[in-house]
C-alpha positions in Angstrom: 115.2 -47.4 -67.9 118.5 -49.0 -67.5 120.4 -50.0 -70.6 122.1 -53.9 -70.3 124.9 -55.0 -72.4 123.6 -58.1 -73.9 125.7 -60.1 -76.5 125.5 -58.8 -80.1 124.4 -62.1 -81.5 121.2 -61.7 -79.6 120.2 -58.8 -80.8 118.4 -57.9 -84.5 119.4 -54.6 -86.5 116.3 -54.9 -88.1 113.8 -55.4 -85.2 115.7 -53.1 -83.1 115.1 -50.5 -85.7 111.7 -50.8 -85.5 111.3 -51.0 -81.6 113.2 -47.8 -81.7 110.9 -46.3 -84.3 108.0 -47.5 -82.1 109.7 -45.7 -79.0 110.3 -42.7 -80.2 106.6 -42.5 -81.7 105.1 -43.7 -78.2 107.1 -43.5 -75.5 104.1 -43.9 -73.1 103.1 -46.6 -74.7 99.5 -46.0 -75.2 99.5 -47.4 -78.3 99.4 -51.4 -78.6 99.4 -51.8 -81.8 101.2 -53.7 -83.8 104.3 -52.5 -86.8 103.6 -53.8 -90.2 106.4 -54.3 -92.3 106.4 -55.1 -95.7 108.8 -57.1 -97.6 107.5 -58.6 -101.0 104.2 -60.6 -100.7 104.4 -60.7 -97.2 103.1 -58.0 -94.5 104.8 -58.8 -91.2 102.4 -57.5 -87.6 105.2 -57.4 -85.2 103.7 -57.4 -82.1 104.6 -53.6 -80.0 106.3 -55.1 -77.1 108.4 -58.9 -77.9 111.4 -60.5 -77.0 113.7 -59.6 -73.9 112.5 -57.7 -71.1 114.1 -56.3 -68.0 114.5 -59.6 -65.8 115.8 -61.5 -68.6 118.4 -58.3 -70.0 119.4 -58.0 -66.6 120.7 -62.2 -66.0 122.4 -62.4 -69.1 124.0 -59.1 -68.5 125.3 -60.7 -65.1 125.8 -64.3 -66.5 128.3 -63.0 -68.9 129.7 -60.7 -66.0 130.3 -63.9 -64.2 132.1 -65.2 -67.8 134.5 -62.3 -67.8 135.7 -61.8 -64.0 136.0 -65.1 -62.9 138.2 -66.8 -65.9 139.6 -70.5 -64.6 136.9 -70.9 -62.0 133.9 -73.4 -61.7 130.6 -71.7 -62.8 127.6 -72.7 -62.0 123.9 -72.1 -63.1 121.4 -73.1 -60.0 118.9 -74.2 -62.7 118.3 -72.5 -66.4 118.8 -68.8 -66.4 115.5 -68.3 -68.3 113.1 -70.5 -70.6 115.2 -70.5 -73.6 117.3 -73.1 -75.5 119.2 -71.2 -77.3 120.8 -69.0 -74.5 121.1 -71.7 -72.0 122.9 -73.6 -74.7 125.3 -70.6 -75.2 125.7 -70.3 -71.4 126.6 -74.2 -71.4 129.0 -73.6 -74.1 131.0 -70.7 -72.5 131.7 -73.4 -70.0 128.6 -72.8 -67.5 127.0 -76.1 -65.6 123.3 -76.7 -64.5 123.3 -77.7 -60.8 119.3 -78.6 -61.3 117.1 -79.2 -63.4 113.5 -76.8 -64.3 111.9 -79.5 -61.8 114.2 -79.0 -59.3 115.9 -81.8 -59.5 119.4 -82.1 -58.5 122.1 -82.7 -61.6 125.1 -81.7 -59.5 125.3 -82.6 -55.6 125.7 -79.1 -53.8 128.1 -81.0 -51.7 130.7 -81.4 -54.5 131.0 -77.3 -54.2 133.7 -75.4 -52.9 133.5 -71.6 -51.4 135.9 -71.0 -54.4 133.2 -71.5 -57.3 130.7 -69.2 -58.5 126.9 -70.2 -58.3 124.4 -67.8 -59.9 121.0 -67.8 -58.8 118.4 -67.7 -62.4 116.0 -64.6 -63.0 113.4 -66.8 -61.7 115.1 -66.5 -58.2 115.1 -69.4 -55.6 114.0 -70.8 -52.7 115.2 -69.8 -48.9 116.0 -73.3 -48.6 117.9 -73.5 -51.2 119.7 -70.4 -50.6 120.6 -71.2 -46.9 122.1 -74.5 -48.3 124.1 -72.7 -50.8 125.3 -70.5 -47.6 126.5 -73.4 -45.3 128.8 -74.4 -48.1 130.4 -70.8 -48.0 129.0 -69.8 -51.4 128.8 -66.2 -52.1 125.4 -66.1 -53.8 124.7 -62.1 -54.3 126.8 -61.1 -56.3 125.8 -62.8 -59.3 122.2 -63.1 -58.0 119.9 -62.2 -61.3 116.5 -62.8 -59.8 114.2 -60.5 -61.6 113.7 -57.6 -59.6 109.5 -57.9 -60.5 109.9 -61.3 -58.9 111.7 -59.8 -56.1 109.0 -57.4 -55.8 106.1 -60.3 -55.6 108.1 -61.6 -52.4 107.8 -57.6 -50.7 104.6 -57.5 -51.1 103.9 -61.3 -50.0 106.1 -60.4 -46.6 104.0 -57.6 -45.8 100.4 -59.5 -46.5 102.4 -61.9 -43.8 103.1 -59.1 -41.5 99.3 -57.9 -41.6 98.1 -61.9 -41.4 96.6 -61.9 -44.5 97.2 -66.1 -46.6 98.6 -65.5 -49.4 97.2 -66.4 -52.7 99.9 -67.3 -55.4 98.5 -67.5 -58.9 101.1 -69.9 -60.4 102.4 -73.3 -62.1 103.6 -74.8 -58.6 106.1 -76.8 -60.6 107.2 -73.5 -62.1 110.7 -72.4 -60.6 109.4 -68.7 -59.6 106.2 -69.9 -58.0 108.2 -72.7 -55.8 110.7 -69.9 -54.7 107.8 -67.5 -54.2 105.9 -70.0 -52.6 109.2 -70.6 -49.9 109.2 -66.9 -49.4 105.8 -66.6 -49.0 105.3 -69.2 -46.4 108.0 -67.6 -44.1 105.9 -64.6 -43.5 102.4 -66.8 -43.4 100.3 -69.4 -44.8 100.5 -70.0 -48.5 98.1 -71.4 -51.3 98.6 -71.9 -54.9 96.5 -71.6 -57.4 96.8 -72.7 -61.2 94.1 -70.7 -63.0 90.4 -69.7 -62.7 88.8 -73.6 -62.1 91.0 -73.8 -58.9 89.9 -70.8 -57.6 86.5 -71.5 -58.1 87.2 -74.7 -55.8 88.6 -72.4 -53.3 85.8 -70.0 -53.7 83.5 -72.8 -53.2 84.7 -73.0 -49.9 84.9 -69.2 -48.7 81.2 -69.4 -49.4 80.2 -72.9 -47.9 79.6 -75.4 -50.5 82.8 -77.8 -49.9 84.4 -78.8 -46.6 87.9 -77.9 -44.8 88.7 -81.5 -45.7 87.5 -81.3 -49.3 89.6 -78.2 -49.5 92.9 -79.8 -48.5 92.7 -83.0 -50.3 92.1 -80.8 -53.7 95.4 -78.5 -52.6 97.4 -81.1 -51.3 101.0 -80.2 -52.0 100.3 -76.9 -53.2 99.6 -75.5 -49.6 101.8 -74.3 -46.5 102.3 -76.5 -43.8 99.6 -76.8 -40.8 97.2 -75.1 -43.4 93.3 -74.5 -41.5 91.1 -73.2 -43.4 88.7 -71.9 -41.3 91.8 -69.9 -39.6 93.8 -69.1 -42.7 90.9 -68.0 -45.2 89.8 -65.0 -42.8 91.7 -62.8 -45.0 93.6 -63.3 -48.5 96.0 -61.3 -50.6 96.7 -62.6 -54.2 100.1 -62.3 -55.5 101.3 -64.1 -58.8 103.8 -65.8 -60.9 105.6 -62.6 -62.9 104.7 -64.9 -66.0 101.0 -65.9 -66.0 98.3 -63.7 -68.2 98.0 -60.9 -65.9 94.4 -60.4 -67.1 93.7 -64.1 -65.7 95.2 -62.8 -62.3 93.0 -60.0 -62.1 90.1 -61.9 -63.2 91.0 -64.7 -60.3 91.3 -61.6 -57.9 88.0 -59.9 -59.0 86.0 -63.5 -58.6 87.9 -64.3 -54.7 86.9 -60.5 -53.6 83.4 -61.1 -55.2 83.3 -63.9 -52.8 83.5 -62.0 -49.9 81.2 -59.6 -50.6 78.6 -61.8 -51.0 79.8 -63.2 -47.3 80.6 -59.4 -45.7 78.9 -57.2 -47.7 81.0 -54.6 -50.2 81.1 -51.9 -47.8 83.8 -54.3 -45.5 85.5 -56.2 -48.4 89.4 -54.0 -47.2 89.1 -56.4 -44.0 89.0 -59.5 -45.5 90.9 -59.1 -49.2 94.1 -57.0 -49.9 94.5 -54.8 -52.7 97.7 -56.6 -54.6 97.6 -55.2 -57.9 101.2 -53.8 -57.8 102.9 -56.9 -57.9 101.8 -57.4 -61.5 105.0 -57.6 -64.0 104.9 -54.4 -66.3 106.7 -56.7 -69.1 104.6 -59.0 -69.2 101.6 -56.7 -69.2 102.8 -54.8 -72.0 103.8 -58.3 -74.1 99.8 -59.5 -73.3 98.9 -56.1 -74.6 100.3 -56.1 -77.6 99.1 -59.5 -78.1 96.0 -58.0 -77.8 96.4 -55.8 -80.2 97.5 -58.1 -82.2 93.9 -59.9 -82.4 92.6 -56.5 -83.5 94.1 -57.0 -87.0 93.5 -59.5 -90.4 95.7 -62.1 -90.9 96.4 -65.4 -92.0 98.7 -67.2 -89.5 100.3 -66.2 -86.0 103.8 -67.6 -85.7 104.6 -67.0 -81.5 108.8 -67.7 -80.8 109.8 -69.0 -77.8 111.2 -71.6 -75.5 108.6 -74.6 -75.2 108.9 -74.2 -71.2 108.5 -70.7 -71.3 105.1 -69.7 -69.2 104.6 -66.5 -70.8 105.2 -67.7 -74.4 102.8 -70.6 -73.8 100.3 -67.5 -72.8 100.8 -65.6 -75.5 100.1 -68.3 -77.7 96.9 -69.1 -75.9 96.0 -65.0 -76.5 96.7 -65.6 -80.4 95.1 -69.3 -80.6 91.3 -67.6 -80.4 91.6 -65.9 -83.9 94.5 -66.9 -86.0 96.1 -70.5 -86.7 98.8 -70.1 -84.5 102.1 -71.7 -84.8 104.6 -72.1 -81.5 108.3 -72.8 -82.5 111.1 -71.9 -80.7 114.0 -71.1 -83.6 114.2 -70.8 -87.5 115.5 -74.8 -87.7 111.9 -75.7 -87.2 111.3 -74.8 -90.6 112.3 -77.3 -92.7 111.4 -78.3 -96.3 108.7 -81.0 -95.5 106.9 -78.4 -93.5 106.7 -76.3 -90.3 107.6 -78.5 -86.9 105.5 -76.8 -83.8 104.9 -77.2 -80.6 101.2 -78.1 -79.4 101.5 -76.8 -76.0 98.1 -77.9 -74.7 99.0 -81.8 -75.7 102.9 -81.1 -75.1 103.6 -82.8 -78.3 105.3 -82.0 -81.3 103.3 -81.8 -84.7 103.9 -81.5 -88.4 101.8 -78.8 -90.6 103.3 -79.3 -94.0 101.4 -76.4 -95.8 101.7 -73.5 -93.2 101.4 -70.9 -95.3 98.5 -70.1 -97.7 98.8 -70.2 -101.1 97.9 -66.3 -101.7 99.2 -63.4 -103.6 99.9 -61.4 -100.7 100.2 -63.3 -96.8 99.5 -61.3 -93.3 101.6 -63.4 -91.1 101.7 -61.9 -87.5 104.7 -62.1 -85.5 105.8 -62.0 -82.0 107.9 -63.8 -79.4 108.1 -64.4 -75.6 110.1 -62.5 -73.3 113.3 -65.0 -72.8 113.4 -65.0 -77.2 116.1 -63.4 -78.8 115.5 -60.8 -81.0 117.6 -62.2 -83.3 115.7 -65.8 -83.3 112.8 -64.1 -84.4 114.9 -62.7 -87.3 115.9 -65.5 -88.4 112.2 -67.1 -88.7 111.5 -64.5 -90.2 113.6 -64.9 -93.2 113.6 -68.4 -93.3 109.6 -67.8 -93.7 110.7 -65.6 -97.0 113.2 -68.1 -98.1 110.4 -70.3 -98.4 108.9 -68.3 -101.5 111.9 -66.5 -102.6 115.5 -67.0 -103.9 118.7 -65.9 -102.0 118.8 -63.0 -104.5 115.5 -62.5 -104.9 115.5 -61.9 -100.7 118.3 -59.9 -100.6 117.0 -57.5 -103.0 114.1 -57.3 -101.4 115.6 -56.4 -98.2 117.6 -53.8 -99.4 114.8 -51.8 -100.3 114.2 -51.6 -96.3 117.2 -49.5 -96.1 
C-alpha cells in the first residue's frame, strides 16, 4: 500500500514502533488482537488497527501539497478536511480558510472566489451541486481533490445499482458530510433513501412487508429521500450502500434484515431480483479499526480511554463497541486531562462531563487504548503519558521509558 508523507508532528516513534512490530508479525492481519505494553504499574491494550487510515493519510498528504506549491495564494478548505481539531487547527494556522461549516453551512460566499485561488475538496468528498458551483466560478477542483477513494468507491457502486434500477439504500448520518455528497451522487443515477441505523430500517421493512402505508413511509423519511420518491415504484428492488464511517457490522446486519424481508415476500430462491449484493463498498479501515475493537472486548481491563474528534462518526462507534464492557472514556487530546480530573465527552447526551477519579486506585491498572481514524498517532502519545504523569514523577517517567528502548 501506498506510503503518504504526513507531517512528523503527527506521527508517534513509539506507537509507530509497535504498528511496525504488529505488521511484520501479521501482515494479513488475521490477528485482532490487541499489543500490551508495559510501562510501570500500567499495561497499555493498544488496539491492532488505530489512528490514520488511507483516506485521511492521503488529504493531509495533499493539503500540505496544496501548502507548498501554491505559496501567496488564497486557500481554501470546502469544509473540515477530516473530524479532527487538532489538524484542522494546524491547517487553519498554515493559513488555510473553511468555506463551510460540518453542516454545510456557508462561512465564506463562493461568490467572493476567483479562478486564481485554490479550493480543496475534504476526504469526505462533496456534493455534485456543490462541485458544479465551484466549476462556474472557474475553480480547478481536482487537483487537490482528497475525497477518500473508499468513499469514491461507495458512489461506483451506487451509479451502477442506478444503471440496473435498483433505489439505493444509504446507511448514514444524513447530516454527515459523506452521506449528503453520497446521497447527491446517488440520486443522479436513481432514487435515494437514507437510513440512520437498525430502528429505521425496521420502519422501512415494515413497509416492504405491508404493515405501514406509502404515506406513512414518506412522512417518517421526509428529507432524507430523493425527489418524486414512490414507494410502491422505487421499493421493487434495493441495493444498500453506506457511510465509509458507520459500524460496518450494523450495515450488514441492516442489509441481512431488508433481504430477509424479501424473502419472506419472494421466497429465497428469487431474493438476486429484488436485493443487490453490495458488500464491497464496505471501508477496509474501518473494518479493521471495529475489529480490533473487538478484540479489544476479548481482554481484562479497567478503563477504555477511545481518542478522537467529538464529530468523528467512526470514533463515536468505536466508543459505542467499547462502552458494553469497560468504563469508557472519549476525549479528543491529552489537555483533557487535567488535575481535578478527566474532562470527556458523553456522546449519546453530546455533553461534556467531569470523572474526577478515572483511574482505580490499584497496584497494577489495564487501561485499554485506541483512537479513531482522523487521531493522530501522536495525540494518543501524549494521553498516554499524561495518564503516567498522573502517578509518576518527570524522572520517575523517563526512567521508566527508557527501559522501552
Amino acid at each position: 500500500m501506498k506510503q503518504f508523507e504526513v507531517p512528523a508532528f503527527y506521527r508517534s516513534p513509539l506507537l509507530s514502533k509497535i504498528k511496525a512490530q504488529r505488521k511484520l508479525a501479521d501482515p494479513r492481519k488475521k490477528d485482532f488482537s490487541p499489543s500490551a505494553l508495559q510501562i510501570g504499574k500500567f499495561t497499555f491494550l493498544i488496539a491492532r488497527h488505530f489512528g490514520f487510515c488511507y483516506g485521511v493519510e492521503n488529504a493531509i498528504e495533499r493539503s500540505y501539497k496544496a501548502l507548498q506549491e501554491n505559496p501567496g495564494k488564497r486557500i481554501f478548505l470546502l469544509s473540515q478536511m477530516i473530524h479532527n481539531p487538532a489538524v484542522n487547527a494546524d491547517l487553519t494556522g498554515n493559513g488555510i480558510q473553511f468555506l463551510q461549516d460540518t453542516q454545510g453551512k456557508q462561512l465564506i460566499a463562493f461568490d467572493t472566489l476567483t479562478p486564481n485561488d485554490i479550493v480543496l475538496i475534504p476526504a469526505f468528498g462533496t456534493t455534485l451541486e456543490i462541485e458544479q458551483q465551484l466549476s462556474d466560478l472557474g475553480l480547478d477542483i481536482q487537483t487537490y481533490n482528497t475525497t477518500c477513494p473508499f468513499v469514491e468507491k461507495v458512489w461506483n457502486r451506487s451509479e451502477k445499482l442506478g444503471e440496473t434500477q435498483h433505489t439505493i439504500i444509504i446507511h448514514g448520518k444524513h447530516d454527515h458530510e459523506e452521506t449528503r455528497a453520497t446521497f447527491s451522487h446517488a440520486v443522479a443515477n436513481g432514487p435515494a433513501l437514507i437510513v440512520k441505523d437498525m430502528k429505521e430500517a425496521q420502519v422501512l421493512g415494515a413497509y416492504i412487508l405491508g404493515q405501514k402505508s406509502a404515506a406513512e413511509l414518506l412522512d417518517f423519511f421526509a428529507g432524507k429521500l430523493s425527489e418524486g420518491f414512490v414507494p410502491e415504484i422505487h421499493l421493487s428492488k434495493i441495493g444498500v450502500v453506506n457511510q465509509t464511517t458507520m459500524l460496518a457490522s450494523e450495515t450488514q446486519a441492516i442489509t441481512d434484515y431488508l433481504r430477509g424481508c424479501y424473502i419472506q415476500l419472494h421466497g429465497e430462491a428469487n431474493i438476486k431480483t429484488y436485493m443487490a449484493d453490495t458488500r464491497d463498498t464496505l471501508c477496509y479501515a474501518t473494518n479493521d479499526n471495529q475489529s480490533a475493537t473487538l478484540g479489544l472486548l476479548e481482554e481484562a481491563a479497567d478503563l477504555a480511554i477511545v481518542v478522537g474528534g467529538y464529530n468523528s462518526s467512526n470514533t463515536s462507534h468505536l466508543v459505542e463497541l467499547l462502552e458494553q464492557k469497560f468504563p469508557t472514556y472519549y476525549i479528543k487530546d491529552a489537555s483533557e486531562i487535567q488535575e481535578n480530573g478527566l474532562h470527556h465527552f458523553d456522546y449519546h447526551h453530546k455533553e461534556m462531563k467531569l470523572t474526577e477519579r478515572f483511574l482505580p486506585d490499584r497496584e497494577q491498572l489495564q487501561v485499554v487504548l485506541t483512537s479513531g481514524a482522523s487521531c493522530p498517532d501522536s495525540i494518543v502519545e501524549e494521553v498516554m503519558m499524561k495518564i503516567l504523569s498522573t502517578q509518576y514523577t518527570q524522572t520517575e517517567l523517563e526512567g521508566l521509558l527508557s527501559n522501552l528502548a
